[in-house]
Structure formats: C-alpha cells, structure tokens
ROSE-741196 format. One record per residue (C-alpha): residue in three letters; x, y, z. Coordinates in steps of 0.1 Angstrom, whole numbers, plus 5000, padded with zeros to 4 digits. Layout:
! residues N
ALAXYZ ...
***
This chain:
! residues 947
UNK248211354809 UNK246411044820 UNK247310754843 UNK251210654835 UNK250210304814 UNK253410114827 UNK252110104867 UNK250109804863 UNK250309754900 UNK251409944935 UNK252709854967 UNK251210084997 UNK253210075031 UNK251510105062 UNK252110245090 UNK252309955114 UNK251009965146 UNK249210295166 UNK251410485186 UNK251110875203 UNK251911065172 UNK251010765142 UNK247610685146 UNK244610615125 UNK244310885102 UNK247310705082 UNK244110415077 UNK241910675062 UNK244810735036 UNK245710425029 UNK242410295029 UNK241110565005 UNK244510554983 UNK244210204978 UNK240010174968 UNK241410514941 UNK243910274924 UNK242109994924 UNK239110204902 UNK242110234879 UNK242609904876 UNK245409914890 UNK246409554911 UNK246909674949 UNK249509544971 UNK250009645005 UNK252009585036 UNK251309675073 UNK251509525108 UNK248109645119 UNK245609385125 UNK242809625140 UNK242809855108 UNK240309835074 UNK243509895051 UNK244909545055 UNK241309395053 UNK240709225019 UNK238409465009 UNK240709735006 UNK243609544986 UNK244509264961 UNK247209104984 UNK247509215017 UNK250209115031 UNK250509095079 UNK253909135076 UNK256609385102 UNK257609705083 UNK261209605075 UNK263109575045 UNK263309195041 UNK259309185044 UNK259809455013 UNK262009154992 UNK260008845003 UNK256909074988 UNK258509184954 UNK260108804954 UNK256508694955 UNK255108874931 UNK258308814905 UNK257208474913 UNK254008494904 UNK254708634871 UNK253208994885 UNK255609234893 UNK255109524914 UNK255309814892 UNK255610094919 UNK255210264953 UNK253910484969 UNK255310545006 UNK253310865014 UNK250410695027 UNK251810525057 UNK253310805077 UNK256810855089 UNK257410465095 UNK256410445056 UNK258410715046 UNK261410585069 UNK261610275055 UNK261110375017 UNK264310545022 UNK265810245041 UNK265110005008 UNK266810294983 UNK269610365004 UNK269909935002 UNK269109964965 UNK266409754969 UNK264209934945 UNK266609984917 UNK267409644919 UNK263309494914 UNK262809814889 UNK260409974909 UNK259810324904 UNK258810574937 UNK255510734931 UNK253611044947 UNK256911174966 UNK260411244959 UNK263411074981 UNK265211384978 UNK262411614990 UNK262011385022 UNK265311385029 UNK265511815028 UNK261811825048 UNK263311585072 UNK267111675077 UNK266811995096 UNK269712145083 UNK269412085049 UNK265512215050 UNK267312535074 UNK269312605037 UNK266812535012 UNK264612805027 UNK267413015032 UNK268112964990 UNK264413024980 UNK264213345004 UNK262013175030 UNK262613325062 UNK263213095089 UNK263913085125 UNK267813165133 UNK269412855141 UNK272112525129 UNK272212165136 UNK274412005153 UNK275611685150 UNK277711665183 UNK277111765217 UNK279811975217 UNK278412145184 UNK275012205202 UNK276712385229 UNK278512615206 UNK275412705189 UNK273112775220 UNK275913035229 UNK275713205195 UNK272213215196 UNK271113295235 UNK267913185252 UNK265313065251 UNK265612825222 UNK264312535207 UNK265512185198 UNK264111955168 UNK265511675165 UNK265811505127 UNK263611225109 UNK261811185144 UNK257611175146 UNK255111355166 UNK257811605177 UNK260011305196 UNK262811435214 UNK261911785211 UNK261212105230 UNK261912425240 UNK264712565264 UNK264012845284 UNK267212865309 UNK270812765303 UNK270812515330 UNK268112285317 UNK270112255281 UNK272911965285 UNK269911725295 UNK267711835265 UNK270611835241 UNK271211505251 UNK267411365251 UNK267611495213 UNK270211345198 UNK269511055213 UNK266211075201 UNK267011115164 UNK268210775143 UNK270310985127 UNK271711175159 UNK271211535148 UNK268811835160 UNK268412165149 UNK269212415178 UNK267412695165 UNK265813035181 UNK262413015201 UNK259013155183 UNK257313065213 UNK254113235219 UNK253813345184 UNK250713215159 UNK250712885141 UNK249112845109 UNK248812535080 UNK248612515044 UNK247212195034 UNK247712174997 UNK247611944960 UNK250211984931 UNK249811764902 UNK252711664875 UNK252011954856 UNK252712184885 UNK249112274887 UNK248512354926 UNK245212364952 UNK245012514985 UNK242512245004 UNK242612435032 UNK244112665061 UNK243812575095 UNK244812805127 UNK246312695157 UNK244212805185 UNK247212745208 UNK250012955202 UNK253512875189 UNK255112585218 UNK252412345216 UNK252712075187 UNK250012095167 UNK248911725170 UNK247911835207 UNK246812185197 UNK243112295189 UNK242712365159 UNK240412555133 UNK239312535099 UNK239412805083 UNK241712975100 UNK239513255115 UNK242413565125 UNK244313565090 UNK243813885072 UNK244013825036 UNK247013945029 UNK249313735048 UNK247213455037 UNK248313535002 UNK251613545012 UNK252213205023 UNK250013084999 UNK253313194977 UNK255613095003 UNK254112705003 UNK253712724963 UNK257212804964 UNK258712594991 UNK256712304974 UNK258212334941 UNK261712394959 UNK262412124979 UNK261311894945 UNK258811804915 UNK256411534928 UNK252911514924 UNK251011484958 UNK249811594990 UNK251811835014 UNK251212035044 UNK253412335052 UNK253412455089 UNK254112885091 UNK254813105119 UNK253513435124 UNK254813705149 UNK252213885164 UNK254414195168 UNK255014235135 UNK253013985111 UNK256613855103 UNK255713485085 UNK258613235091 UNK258212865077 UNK258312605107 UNK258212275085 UNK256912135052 UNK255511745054 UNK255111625012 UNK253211335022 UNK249211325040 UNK249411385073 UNK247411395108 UNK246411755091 UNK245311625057 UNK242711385070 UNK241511675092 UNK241411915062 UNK239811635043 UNK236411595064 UNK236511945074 UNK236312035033 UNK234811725020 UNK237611704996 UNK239411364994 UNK243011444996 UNK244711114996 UNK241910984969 UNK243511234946 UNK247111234958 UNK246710874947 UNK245410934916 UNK247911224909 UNK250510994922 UNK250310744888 UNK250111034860 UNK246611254866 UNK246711604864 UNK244311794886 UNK242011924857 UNK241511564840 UNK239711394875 UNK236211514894 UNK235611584925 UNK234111314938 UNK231611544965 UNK230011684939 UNK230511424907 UNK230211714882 UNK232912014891 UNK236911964885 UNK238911864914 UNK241312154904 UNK238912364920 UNK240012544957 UNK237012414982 UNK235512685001 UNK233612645030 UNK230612825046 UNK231112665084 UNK233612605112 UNK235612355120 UNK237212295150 UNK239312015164 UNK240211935198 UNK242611645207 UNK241911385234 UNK244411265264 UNK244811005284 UNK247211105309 UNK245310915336 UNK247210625325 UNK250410715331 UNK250810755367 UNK253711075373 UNK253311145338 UNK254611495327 UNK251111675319 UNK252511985301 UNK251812015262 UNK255212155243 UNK256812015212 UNK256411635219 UNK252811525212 UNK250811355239 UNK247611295221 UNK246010995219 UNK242911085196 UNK240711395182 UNK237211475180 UNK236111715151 UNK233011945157 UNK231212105125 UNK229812405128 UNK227912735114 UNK230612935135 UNK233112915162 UNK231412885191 UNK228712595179 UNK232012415167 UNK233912445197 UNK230912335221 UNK230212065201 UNK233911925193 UNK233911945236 UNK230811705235 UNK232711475221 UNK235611445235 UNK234011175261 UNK235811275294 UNK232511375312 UNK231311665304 UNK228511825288 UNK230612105262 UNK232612395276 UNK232012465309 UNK227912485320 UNK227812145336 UNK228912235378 UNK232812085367 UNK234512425367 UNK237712495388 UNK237212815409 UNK241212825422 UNK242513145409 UNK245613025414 UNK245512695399 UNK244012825372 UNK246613085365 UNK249012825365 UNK247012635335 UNK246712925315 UNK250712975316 UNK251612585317 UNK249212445286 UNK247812075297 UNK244911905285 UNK242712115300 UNK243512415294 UNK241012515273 UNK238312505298 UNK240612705323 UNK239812965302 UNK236112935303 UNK236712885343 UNK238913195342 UNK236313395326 UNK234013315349 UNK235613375382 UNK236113735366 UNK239813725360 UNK240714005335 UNK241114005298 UNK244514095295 UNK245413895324 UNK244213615305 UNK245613695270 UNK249413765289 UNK249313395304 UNK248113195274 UNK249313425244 UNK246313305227 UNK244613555202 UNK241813775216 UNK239413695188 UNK239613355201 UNK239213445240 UNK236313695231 UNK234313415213 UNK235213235251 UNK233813535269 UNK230913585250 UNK229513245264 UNK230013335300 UNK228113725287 UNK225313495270 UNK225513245303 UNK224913525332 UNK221813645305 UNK220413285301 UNK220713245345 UNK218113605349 UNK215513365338 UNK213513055345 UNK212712795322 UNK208812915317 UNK209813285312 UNK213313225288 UNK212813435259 UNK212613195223 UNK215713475214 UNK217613335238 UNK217212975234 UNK217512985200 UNK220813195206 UNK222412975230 UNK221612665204 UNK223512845176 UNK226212865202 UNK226312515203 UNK224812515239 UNK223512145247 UNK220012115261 UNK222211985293 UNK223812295297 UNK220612505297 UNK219112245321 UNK222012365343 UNK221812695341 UNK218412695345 UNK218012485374 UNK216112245362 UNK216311885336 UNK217711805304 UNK214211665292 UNK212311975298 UNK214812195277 UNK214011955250 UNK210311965258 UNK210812375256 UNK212712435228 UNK210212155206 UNK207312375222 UNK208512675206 UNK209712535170 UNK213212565176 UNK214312215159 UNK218212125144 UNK218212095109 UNK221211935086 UNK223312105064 UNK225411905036 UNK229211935038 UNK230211975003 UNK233412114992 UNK231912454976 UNK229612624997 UNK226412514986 UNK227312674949 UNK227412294933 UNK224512034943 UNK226511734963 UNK226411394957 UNK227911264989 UNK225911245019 UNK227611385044 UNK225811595068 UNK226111795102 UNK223411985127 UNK222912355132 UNK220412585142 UNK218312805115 UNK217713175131 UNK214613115109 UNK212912825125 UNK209712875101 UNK212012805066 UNK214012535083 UNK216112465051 UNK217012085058 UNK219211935034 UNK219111575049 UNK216111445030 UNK214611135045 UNK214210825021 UNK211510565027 UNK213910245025 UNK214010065061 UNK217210205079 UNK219810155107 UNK222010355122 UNK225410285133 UNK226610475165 UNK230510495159 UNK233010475190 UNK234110855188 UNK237911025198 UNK240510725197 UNK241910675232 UNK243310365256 UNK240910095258 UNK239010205225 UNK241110235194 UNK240510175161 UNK239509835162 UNK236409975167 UNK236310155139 UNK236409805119 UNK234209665136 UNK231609985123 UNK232709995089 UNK232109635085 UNK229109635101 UNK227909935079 UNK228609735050 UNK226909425062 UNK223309635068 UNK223709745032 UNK224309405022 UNK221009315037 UNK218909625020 UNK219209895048 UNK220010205037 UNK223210305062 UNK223510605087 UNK226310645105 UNK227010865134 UNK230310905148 UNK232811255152 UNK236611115145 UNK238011275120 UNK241011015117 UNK238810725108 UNK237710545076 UNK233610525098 UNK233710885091 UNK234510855053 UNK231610975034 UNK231910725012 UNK231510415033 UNK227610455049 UNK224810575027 UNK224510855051 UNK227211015074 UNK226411245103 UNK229211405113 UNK228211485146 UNK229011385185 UNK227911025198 UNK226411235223 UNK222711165238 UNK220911535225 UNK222711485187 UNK222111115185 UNK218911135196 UNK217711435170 UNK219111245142 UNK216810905153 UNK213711145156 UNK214711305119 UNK215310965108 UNK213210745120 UNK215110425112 UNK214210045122 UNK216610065150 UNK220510175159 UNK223509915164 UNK225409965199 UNK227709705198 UNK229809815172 UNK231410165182 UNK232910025219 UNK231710145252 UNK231010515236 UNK228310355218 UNK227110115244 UNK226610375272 UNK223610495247 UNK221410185253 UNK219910245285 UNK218710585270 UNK217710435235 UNK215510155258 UNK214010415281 UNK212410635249 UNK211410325232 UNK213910265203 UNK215009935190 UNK218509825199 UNK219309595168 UNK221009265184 UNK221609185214 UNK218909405238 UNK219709635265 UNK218009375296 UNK221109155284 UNK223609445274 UNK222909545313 UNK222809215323 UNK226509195313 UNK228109445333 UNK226209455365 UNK227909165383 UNK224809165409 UNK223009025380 UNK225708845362 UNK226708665391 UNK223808485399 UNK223408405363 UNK226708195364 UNK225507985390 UNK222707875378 UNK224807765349 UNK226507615370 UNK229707805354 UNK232907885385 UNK233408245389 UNK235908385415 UNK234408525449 UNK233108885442 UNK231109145459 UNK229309505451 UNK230009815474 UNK229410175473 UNK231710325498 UNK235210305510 UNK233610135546 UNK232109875529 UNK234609775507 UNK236909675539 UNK234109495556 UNK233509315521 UNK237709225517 UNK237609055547 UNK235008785533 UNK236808795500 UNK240108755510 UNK243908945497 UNK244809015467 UNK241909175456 UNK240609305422 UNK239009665424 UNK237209855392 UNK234010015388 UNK231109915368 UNK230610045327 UNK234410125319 UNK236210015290 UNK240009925287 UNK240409825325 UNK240210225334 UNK240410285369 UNK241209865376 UNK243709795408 UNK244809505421 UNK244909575458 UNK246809375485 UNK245509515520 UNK243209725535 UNK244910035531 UNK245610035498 UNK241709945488 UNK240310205510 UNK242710405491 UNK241710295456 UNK238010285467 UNK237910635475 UNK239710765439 UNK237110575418 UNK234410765440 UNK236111095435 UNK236210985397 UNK233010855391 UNK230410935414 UNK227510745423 UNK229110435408 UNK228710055416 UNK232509955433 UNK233309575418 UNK235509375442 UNK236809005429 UNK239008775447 UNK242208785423 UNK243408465414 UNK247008455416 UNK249408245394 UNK246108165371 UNK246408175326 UNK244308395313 UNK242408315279 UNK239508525261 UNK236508315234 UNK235108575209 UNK232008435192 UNK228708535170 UNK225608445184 UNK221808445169 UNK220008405202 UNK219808045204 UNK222707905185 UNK226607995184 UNK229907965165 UNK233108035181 UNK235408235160 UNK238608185178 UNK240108125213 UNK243108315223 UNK245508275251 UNK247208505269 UNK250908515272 UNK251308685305 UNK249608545334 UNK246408705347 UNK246109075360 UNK247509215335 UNK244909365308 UNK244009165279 UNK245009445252 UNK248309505269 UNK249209105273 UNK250608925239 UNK248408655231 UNK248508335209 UNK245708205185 UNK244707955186 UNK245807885225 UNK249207745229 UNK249007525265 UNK245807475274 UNK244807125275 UNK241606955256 UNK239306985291 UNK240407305298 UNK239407415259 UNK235807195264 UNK235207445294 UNK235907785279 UNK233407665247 UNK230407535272 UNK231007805292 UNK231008055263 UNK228107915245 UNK225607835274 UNK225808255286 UNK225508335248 UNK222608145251 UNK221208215283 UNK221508625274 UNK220308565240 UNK223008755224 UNK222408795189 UNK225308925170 UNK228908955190 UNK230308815224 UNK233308835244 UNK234108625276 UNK237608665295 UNK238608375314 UNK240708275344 UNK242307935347 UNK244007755377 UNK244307405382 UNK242607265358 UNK239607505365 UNK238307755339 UNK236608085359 UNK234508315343 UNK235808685346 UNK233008875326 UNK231508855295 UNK230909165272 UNK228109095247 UNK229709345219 UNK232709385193 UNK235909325213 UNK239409415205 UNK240109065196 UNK237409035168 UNK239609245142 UNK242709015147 UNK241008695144 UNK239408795113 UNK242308855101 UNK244308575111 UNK241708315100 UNK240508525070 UNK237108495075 UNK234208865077 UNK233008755110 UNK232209135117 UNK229609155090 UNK228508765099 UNK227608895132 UNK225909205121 UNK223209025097 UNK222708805132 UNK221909115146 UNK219709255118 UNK217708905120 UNK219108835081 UNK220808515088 UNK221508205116 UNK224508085125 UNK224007715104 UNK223307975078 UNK227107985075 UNK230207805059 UNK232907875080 UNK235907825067 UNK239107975085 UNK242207955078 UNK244407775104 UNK247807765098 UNK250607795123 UNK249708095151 UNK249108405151 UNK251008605181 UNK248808985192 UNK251909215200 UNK250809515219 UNK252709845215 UNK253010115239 UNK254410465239 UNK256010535269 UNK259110705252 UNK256411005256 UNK256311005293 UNK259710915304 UNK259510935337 UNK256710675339 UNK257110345348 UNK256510015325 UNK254609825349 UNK251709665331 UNK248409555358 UNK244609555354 UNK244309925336 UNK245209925301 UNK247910115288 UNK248809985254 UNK248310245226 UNK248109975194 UNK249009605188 UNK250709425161 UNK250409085144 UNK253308835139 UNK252708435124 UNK255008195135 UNK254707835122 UNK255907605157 UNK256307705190 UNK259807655190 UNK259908015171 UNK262708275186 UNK260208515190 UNK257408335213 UNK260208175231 UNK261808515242 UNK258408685249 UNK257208345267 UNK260108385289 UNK259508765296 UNK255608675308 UNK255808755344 UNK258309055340 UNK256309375337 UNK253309235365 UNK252109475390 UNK249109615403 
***
C-alpha cells in the first residue's frame, strides 16, 4: 500500500532538553523522520524545547515551533494551524523519546487528539501503555508464552513488601513509565529494601514498580527490528551486552553483532520479538526488544520491549548503515517495507535484513568528576553522559578504537603507562562495575591475576576476556623487540588489533612519530572500507567509510576513492559529555552544509553515534572514525583536502591545531598563532592591555608553591583552572591559602605538566557573554546575552536573557568595542566568544574563545538567522561580513534554561560554581520583564552560588 493520502501533514514531538538517559540520538530520529516526510510532501510540524539541536532548525521542518513539551503548547499548535486553514493531519510521538511518548498519552488521556481529529501514527497507545506498565507487560508475556522473570507490581509499600517475601533475595525493582532505568535497581539483602521500595515508587509518576526476581549476572542481548502495516518484519540488528545482566544497557558496552550467540537461540528470540511485537499491538514502526539469557542453561527470558527508536536504534542504525527512523517514518504514514529502497545502496529493497562483515563496538562516556560524592557504581539507573562508536574488521580493532575515543586521556586500552597495579583495587572494580571497569580488566590481566578469577568477579563471557588477554599475549611479544628489529608480522598484527602508533611507541620505548615513520617504511598503510548495509554484495551509494588494516598490504583494496574537487574536512566534537554537548554537533552540521554551499566537496570526521554529524547523509563524505591525532591525520594524508575546520567540533577538535600547524596543514579560519593566543593568558593578557581593554588581576604558575606566593599579590577569593579545558572542568573558586594549595595540587595530579591560571574573582560582579562572526578585519555581533546569576557560576549552567535585560547603554558600548577590537586584533575569521565581568559600571574581560560556543545555537534560533554557516564561508574566505543582510528577529526575550540531572546522583549536592555541571538547556520567550517566570528565576540568582 502506499503513503495513507489523508496525512497531508505531521506533527513530530521532541524530546526537550538533554538529560542522563534522553540525549541526542532522539535528534538523529527526529531529524531524519522529519527530512523522510518532508520527500513525501508531507507539511512538517514539530515541537521541542531544545535550542542546541538541528531538529528544531528550519531546515529540518516547515514550522518549528520553541515551545515546553506540555499539553497546552500541543492546543496553541493544532489551534494555529486550524487557524491557518492547515490542519495537522497526524502524529507521530515515537521520535522524541519517553518525554514524547509521555505526553502523547497525556493529550489522549485529555482527549485532545480526538477532539482536533488527529490520528496517532507509527505507535499504538495501547502497546505503550503494556511496554510501559510493568505489570501489564509481566501478563502479556505470560499470555503469549514469553518467559519472564518471576515477579508482581506493586502499587503500595505494603504490597511490595509482601511480594519480596514471596519471592526471596536478591531481587530487582523497576519502576513504571520511568527513563534511563530511574528509580531502579537491584536488592541484594533484606535490610537495604524499605529504602529502595521507597526510592521507586516515588520515582514512578504513576507510583508503581515491578518487584520481580534478580537475573543478575546473566547475558544481555537486543533485537533491534522494522514491521510494516502488512506485518512484514526486519531484524536490523543484534547487539550483545558485553557487561552482564545488572548494568543498564545505556552504560553498558556494547557490540554489534552480537559475537557469543549461537544460532539457535538467535532464532529463537528472533520468534520471541516477532511474537512479542505483534502481541502487545499492530503498528507499523521501529522497536527494540531487550532478552536475557542464563548462562547455566541458555534459558531466554524477555527483560523489556521499547515500540518506538531508541538509544539502541540509532546505534544499530550507523553500525548497519540502515536508516531506521527514515523508514519507521515512512512506514509510519502507509509504506510497506517491500515498496521503499534502501537508501545505502539506492537499488536493493529496504525489506532486506542488513548483514555486516565488521564489528561494532560501543563504549559509553562518564562524567562523574562532576559530581563531587557521586555514587560511581553502574546498576540499573544509567549514568552515562555520551557514547563513542568504534568500527571495526573484528573485536579487538573495534574495542581499541571506540577507547580512543572516548577523550578521557588515553591512548586505547591500556599501553599508554595509566594502568592500576593494586590487586586489590582492582578486584574491587571487577566485582563493583564503574566506568572503568573495562580497563581493570586489561590492568588485571596484566598484573597476572587468573582467568577464572577474573571471569568469577565480572561474570563477563570468556570469549570477551580472551579477546582482552590476547592483547596483553600480543603486548609481552611486541616488548622482546626494539623498534629497528620488530618483525613487519607483528606490526601489521598489532594494527589489525587496533593498536595506535602511540601504544607501540610505548611499548617500544621510543616516539609516536617513529612508529609512523616504521610502519610507512614497510608499506603497512590503513585503507577504508564502505559501511553499507549488505556486506559488500550490493555497490553503495552512501559514503560512509571507516579504517582497517589489509593483511595484504600489496592489494590494499581502498574503497574511499579520492575525487579531484577542492575539499575540507570537518573535525566533529566526538562522545557528548558536560561542557561539550550537542550544540556542537550544530554548529558541524551547519558548517558542513555551508562548505558545500561554497563548492567544497565535505568530509566529515567525528565517532558519536547519537549525532545527526555522523548521518551519512549530511557531508559528501563521512569517516566514521575517532577525532584522534593517528586517524585524523591518515585520513588528511589519503585526502589531501585544502584544509580542516577546528572550530566547529568544541575543544575535541581544537586540541588538534597545534598538531595540524606543526605538519603544515591549513587550519581554515581563524589560525592556530591566534587559536593559541586565546587560551594562553601569558599571551592574552598583554594583548588586552595594549587594547587598552580591563581584565581582572591574573597570574600563571606551575606548582602548588608558587601559586601561594602568587595569591598573596592577587588577593582572596581567587579563581583557579588550568589552561585548554572546556566546560569550566577542574575550575574553583578558592578563598585561602589552604584551599588553593589544595586545588593546585588536584589539577596537577589531573593534568600534568599543565599551565595553573589564577584570576582575582570579582565578587558581586554580572556576568554577560558577545558571540560574533568575524572576517579578519571586520565584525558583526550576533547577539549579547546576560547572565541571570551573578558571576562564578559557569555560563552553560547560569539562565541567561537575550538580548541583556539590565545592563545600561555604556556598559553595552564596552562589551561591543571590547569584542570587536580582540576580534580584530587576532584576526579571527569565522566565530568568537568573549565572557565578560561587570562591576561598577566597568566591563572586564574574562577570556575570549575564538570558536563555536554554546551560545551560537540559541541565538540562531532565537533571532532566526544561519549565523553558523555565515561564519563558516568567513572561514572558507567565500564571503565578508558587509557581504551580509542581517536581519534577526527581535521580539520580546529569549530566556536559556539549563537542565541538570542530579536525580541520578542523589547524594550530590546542587551547588552550581565555576565547573559546569548542567547536562542540556532549554529555551523559553517571554514578551516583558514583568513575566512570572524571569521574575521567580531572577529572584532565585544568588541561591545555588558556591565554589
């Protein structure tokens, strides 16, 4: 059947602003959903809080509308669009994650969509409602002869008491229509079970868990799969937890396909989802269903079935190729599966099952650091922040190269001098799962602990913790040798391993460079393989590429074929974490589309799997590989392009510069002497005062001695942080000697070798920021915001106001001369942000950051004007600033509301300061000052301050 000819146009929900468990990949599917309608022809409408996203840009929607997920944004929408003689047709809710999904059942239980006729596409209410409600899912198994984990919900205290007795310890409790696995976890001893009872009902809107039996320590597998109208069904993919049952798989590694799954139990709950799928309703859509399987006995139990996209289904969708909400969207208004292509290859079905001759493996990224007394354990409740996504021709290459991603310092697993030797610490990690983990079993391995040691403490599988052993085996081989007497074999062997020329270096003794040098010298060179849904057996269109190692270097079989077009890469901002979300993102895809605006053919580089940067369809090349020195720098020698764009991807791109100036290649923009220039205040400083531009009293120290001789010039309070960090990590306000020797002494255990920043804090002062585009000589302010809180505490955690709200007509005159002469001074050519200070009547500099900020995304929104891909043809040398009609649109003010999830660390306390800690931001318009909501947050400003 094709498209339904009554849905004229759809409304997509969002899913409002980034939280631990709700984060960007809900973008990539509602971004991808809406540019599938829209080749229909179909009018998109779409609703979502999120200023920092693409999906409420105007190029991914007819009407996008900056409005809070709640019901009466819902009517004022459909009103609108009655209004405007252009109804809203239907709606599709499965894009937009739980929050979508919650409040799609909030407007039919108010009757809202009865009453505007509009009809609910691509999910079923009644399916959500049995996925969701524990109880009703327990029985729906149960009726289709499901097996599932012994158990009841209980609705009372009281009735979860009774059932813990019936069932007996341990046991776990899952708490109903909750995200991200809020309020849950497992309950080994009687004694800890009132408080997690409690902490569960509590944590359900509804006020009901499942109390159900423990399957801890058992496997954890997925299904992602497609059914159309017809009942047709896919299997995209399986995935395998590489973490046992007890770790929620949004904090679990992860790997596609799943690599311990004999065939036979992968047919079975292939049947099992087929048939929990058609049980639980008759939709046409994406689902993921979530199975148990005990090791004992290979007894399959079904954990949970999700019939929307997920985090999973934007994993399964780059690690296959195959565009799952693109086709859920299309199924969702009438397609069957057999009468749409496959948009990889642009000539098979897309009821075809992709298959997939690689490995992928995902590992999620943390950022416990900012939560001081945080609970560090991984169990039911997700803690993530972010993924990175490594592709490659097995296991171990994936695994090493999804660890060189990640961004917290090290080189892949293990090789690099970080590793814990503790036996008893590391013990304790392998039984209590944190963050690291994972390379506790690398350390573990090497300090000789024993296999089955190892395998009793983690419960992990033993294919898994061979692959882990064979490194350390291949390791001890590599150390025999030196660098001028290392068999080819071996190199070659540890590159297929995914070994970085780092890691060698290290093992060898000796420098990254000359590894290179050695492994060039003897031919052994990455080449690019095509990602492409089929395993190689149909050509694909999309370009979409990641690295490997040949073990015939002479027939190097590269698919990336090099064009002759002038090029420019992109360098996205990798894993999403604190201090670099997916504003950054934007800011890449934007600029992408800008450079192909101005002729370049497009590469983009960047390893989140969540994002719409790593969509194959956005740049004219995607390498899906980590913004890591050895990968990035491969693809520029394969390439050869006119030069790569930092300033887009966030400090993960920026800390490439200095290497990209040292071997020669062009930074497009702003250059590295002014990149450089920015954050070493040694240099900055001076700048400012030959400007003639007020900056508070600062110094630059490199110990803990010279810090307190340096305070006593400077004067109490104090702002402490070290040089090249993003999102205020490692910041302090400090207020005597002891507490900076204190502070001083952490940074130095954190980053070594590191230039220590001390600034006289000024107390009591506003803080405002000026974003602006810049072409070298001449500038254009885009937007001035103001900060709600007083200075000291981070800009992404403070609300802000644009345009500023009590600043007065000097005060404004300063921040624009200031702004402009260091744009011009640095010749910055594309993007600049400058944080400011003011107190009495005096506007300090703070620091300027000549790249994308945080801000840029909201103030593009808010005024409505593409400053993003203004600033990139700057860059690219394509336009001037006069070249431009700006135009923005200033109406009222737009308020920047950050959100945080500390419901996931309980026991940590709200106290905002210097570091960043905000997970994602929402916008709100308000017409006057006299508004409810800037009035109660105005009066809130100084609450959460400390240092």
């Amino acid at each position: 059947m094709p498209k339904n000819p009554n849905i004229k146009s759809v409304l997509i929900i969002g899913s409002g602003p980034i939280i631990i468990g709700q984060a960007c990949e809900f973008d990539y599917a509602g971004s991808q959903a809406a540019r599938s309608l829209r080749e229909e022809g179909i009018e998109v409408v779409l609703i979502n809080s999120n200023p920092a996203t693409i999906m409420t840009d105007p190029i991914s929607a007819d009407h996008v509308y900056l409005l809070p997920l709640e019901k009466k944004s819902i009517v004022e929408i459909l009103e609108k669009h009655e209004a405007l003689g252009r109804p809203i047709d239907a709606v599709l809710p499965t894009m937009g994650g739980q929050t979508a999904l919650n409040l799609a059942i909030d407007c039919d239980k108010a009757g809202i969509w009865k009453k505007y006729n509009i009809e609910i596409i691509g999910v079923d209410i009644k399916a959500i409602e049995t996925t969701e409600d524990r109880e009703k899912f327990r029985l729906k198994m149960l009726e289709l002869g499901v097996n599932v984990c012994k158990g009841r919900t209980a609705r009372s205290f009281l009735e979860g008491k009774e059932i813990a007795q019936e069932i007996g310890f341990p046991l776990v409790i899952r708490p109903s229509y909750t995200l991200g696995g809020t309020g849950g976890g497992f309950v080994q001893k009687e004694e800890d079970f009132d408080k997690a009872l409690n902490n569960g009902l509590h944590a359900s809107p509804v006020h009901e868990v499942l109390v159900e039996q423990s399957a801890m320590g058992w496997k954890e597998y997925e299904l992602e799969l497609l059914r159309d109208g017809l009942g047709n069904f896919i299997i995209i993919c399986s995935i395998e937890n590489f973490d046992p049952m007890g770790v929620h798989t949004g904090d679990s590694i992860t790997v596609a396909p799943a690599m311990t799954l004999p065939d036979t139990l992968y047919q079975q709950m292939r049947d099992l989802s087929i048939k929990m799928m058609n049980g639980i309703g008759k939709f046409a859509g994406g689902c993921n269903v979530q199975f148990s399987v005990n090791p004992a006995d290979d007894q399959i139990i079904a954990i949970e079935i999700n019939p929307r996209v997920s985090r999973s289904s934007a994993l399964a969708s780059k690690a296959t190729g195959y565009p799952i909400a693109k086709i859920a969207a299309k199924m969702a208004i009438g397609y069957h599966l057999d009468e749409l292509i496959n948009p990889i290859t642009g000539s098979t079905s897309a009821f075809f099952e992709p298959s997939i001759d690689y490995v992928i493996v995902k590992v999620p990224r943390w950022n416990f650091d900012k939560f001081k007394g945080a609970d560090r354990s991984l169990g039911l409740q997700m803690k993530s922040v972010g993924e990175a996504m490594g592709i490659g021709r097995n296991f171990q290459e994936a695994l090493q190269k999804a660890c060189q991603s990640l961004e917290i310092r090290r080189n892949g697993l293990g090789a690099d001098g970080r590793e814990l030797r503790d036996q008893e610490a590391i013990k304790h990690s392998l039984q209590h799962p944190s963050w690291d983990r994972l390379f506790h079993i690398y350390d573990a391995f090497k300090i000789g602990l024993s296999f089955k040691t190892i395998q009793n403490l983690t419960k992990i599988d033993a294919w898994f913790l061979r692959q882990i052993e064979e490194l350390i085996e291949l390791e001890h081989q590599i150390e025999k040798y030196d660098l001028s007497d290392l068999p080819k074999e071996l190199l070659l062997t540890a590159k297929q391993k995914g070994y970085a020329d780092r890691q060698i270096a290290h093992l060898l003794g000796t420098k990254e460079s000359k590894v290179y040098d050695k492994r060039k010298e003897m031919g052994i060179k990455r080449v690019y393989k095509c990602v492409d849904t089929c395993a190689a057996e149909f050509e694909a269109k999309t370009p979409y590429y990641y690295s490997t190692f040949n073990s015939s270097q002479d027939t190097p079989d590269n698919e990336s074929v090099v064009s002759d077009r002038k090029k420019v890469i992109v360098l996205g901002s990798g894993p999403n974490r604190i201090g670099q979300g997916i504003e950054f993102d934007y800011s890449c895809v934007h600029g992408v589309l800008a450079a192909k605006e101005s002729g370049y053919e497009t590469i983009m580089i960047n390893c989140n799997p969540e994002t719409v940067s790593t969509d194959p369809d956005i740049s004219d090349k995607l390498y899906f590989e980590p913004v890591f020195w050895e990968h990035v720098f491969d693809i520029i020698e394969h390439e050869k392009p006119e030069g790569v764009i930092v300033q887009l991807g966030g400090q993960t791109a920026l800390k490439m510069a200095e290497k990209l100036d040292k071997y020669g290649i062009k930074i497009i923009g702003t250059s590295y002497h002014s990149l450089d220039w920015a954050e070493d205040r040694g240099r900055f400083s001076p700048l400012l005062e030959e400007l003639g531009i007020p900056y508070p009293k600062f110094g630059t120290v490199r110990t803990s001695d010279a810090a307190v001789e340096l305070s006593r010039t400077l004067g109490f309070p104090l702002l402490v942080r070290p040089s090249y960090v993003l999102g205020g990590q490692n910041m302090k306000i400090v207020i005597n000697e002891k507490e900076l020797e204190q502070h001083v002494v952490k940074i130095l255990h954190d980053i070594p070798d590191n230039n220590i920043l001390l600034d006289h804090f000024l107390e009591g002062a506003l803080e405002a920021e000026a974003d602006a585009i810049c072409d070298g000589e001449d500038s254009y302010i885009i937007g001035i915001m103001e900060h709600i809180e007083p200075a000291g505490i981070h800009s992404g955690d403070s609300h802000a106001a644009l345009p500023h709200f009590d600043l007065t007509d000097d005060e404004v005159r300063q921040i624009e001369d200031h702004t402009k002469k260091i744009a011009k001074a640095m010749s910055v050519k594309g993007l600049i942000n400058v944080q400011f200070a003011i107190k009495n009547g005096v506007v300090y500099v703070i620091e300027a950051n000549p790249r994308a900020s945080r801000t840029v995304p909201f103030i593009c929104k808010a005024y409505q004007e593409p400053y993003v891909n203004y600033a990139t043809k700057l860059m690219l040398g394509a336009k001037k600033v006069s070249d431009f009609d700006f135009k923005p649109v200033k109406k009222g003010w737009a308020i920047k509301i950050p959100v945080f999830s500390f419901n996931k660390f309980p026991n940590v306390n709200k106290e905002l300061g210097p570091e960043m800690k905000s997970t994602g931001e929402a916008i709100y318009f308000i017409d006057d000052l006299q508004d409810d909501f800037f009035q109660k947050i105005y009066s809130e400003r100084n609450l959460y301050l400390s240092r």
